[in-house]
C-alpha positions as CSV (number, residue, x, y, z in Angstrom):
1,X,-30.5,18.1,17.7
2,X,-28.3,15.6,16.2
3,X,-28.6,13.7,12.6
4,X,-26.0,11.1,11.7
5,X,-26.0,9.9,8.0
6,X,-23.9,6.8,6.8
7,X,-22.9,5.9,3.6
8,X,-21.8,2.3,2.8
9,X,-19.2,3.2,0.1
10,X,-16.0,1.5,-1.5
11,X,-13.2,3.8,-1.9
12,X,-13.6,3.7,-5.4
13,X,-17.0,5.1,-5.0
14,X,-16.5,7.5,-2.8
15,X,-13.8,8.5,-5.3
16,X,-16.0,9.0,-8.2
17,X,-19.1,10.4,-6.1
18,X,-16.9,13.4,-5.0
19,X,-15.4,13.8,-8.6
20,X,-12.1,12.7,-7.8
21,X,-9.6,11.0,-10.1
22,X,-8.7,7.4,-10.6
23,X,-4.5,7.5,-9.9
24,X,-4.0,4.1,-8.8
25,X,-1.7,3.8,-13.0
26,X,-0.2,6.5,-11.7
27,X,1.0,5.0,-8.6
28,X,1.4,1.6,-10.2
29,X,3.9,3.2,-12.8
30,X,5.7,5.0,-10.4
31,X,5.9,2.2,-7.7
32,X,7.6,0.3,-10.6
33,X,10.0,3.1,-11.3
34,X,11.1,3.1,-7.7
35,X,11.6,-0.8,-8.1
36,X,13.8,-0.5,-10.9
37,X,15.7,2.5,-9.7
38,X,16.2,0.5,-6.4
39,X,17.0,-2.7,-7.9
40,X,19.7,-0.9,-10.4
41,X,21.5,0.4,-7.5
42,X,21.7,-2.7,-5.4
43,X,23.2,-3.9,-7.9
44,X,26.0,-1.7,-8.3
45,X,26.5,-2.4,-4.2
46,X,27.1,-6.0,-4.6
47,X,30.7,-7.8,-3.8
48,X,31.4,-8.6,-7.2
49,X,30.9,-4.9,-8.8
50,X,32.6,-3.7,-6.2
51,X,35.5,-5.2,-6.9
52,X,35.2,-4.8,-10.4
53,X,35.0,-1.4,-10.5
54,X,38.2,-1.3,-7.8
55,X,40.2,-3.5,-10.0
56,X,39.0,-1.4,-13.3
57,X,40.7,1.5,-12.1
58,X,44.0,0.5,-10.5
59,X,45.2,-1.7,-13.8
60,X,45.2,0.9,-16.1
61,X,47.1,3.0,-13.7
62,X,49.6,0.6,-11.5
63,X,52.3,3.4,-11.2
64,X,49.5,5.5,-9.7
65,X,48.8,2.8,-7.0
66,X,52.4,2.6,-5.9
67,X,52.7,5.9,-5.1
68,X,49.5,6.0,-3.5
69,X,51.6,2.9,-1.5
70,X,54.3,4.6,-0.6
71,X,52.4,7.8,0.4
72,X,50.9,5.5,2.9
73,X,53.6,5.3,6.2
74,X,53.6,1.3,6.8
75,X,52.3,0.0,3.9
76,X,54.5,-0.6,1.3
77,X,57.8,-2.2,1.2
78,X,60.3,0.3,2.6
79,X,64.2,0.2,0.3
């Protein structure tokens, strides 16, 4: 013997008629906290900041570069 039932049922209501909750705010807000986490560090990967950042830490400390220079065999300026 076989018996088949079907139920014609939204998600939604399948949700509710098996007592489950309703997380789709909960994904919403978290799918939006993983957009801005994401689009905070492309940011930081882009050219410009890069270069900033580069640039930001060898001013303040140009002696510090030269030696790193002349550490380096071939490139800097041999006397």
């Amino acid at each position: 013997m076989k018996i088949s039932i079907d139920f014609d049922l939204t998600p939604a209501e399948f949700r509710e008629a098996m007592g489950l909750p309703e997380v789709k705010s909960i994904q919403d807000r978290w799918l939006n906290q993983v957009e801005t986490a994401l689009s905070d560090e492309i940011a930081k990967l882009s050219p410009e900041t890069i270069a900033q950042q580069w640039a930001s830490a060898l001013v303040p400390n140009p002696d510090m570069f030269a030696s790193f220079l002349n550490m380096m065999p071939g490139m800097a300026d041999k006397k």
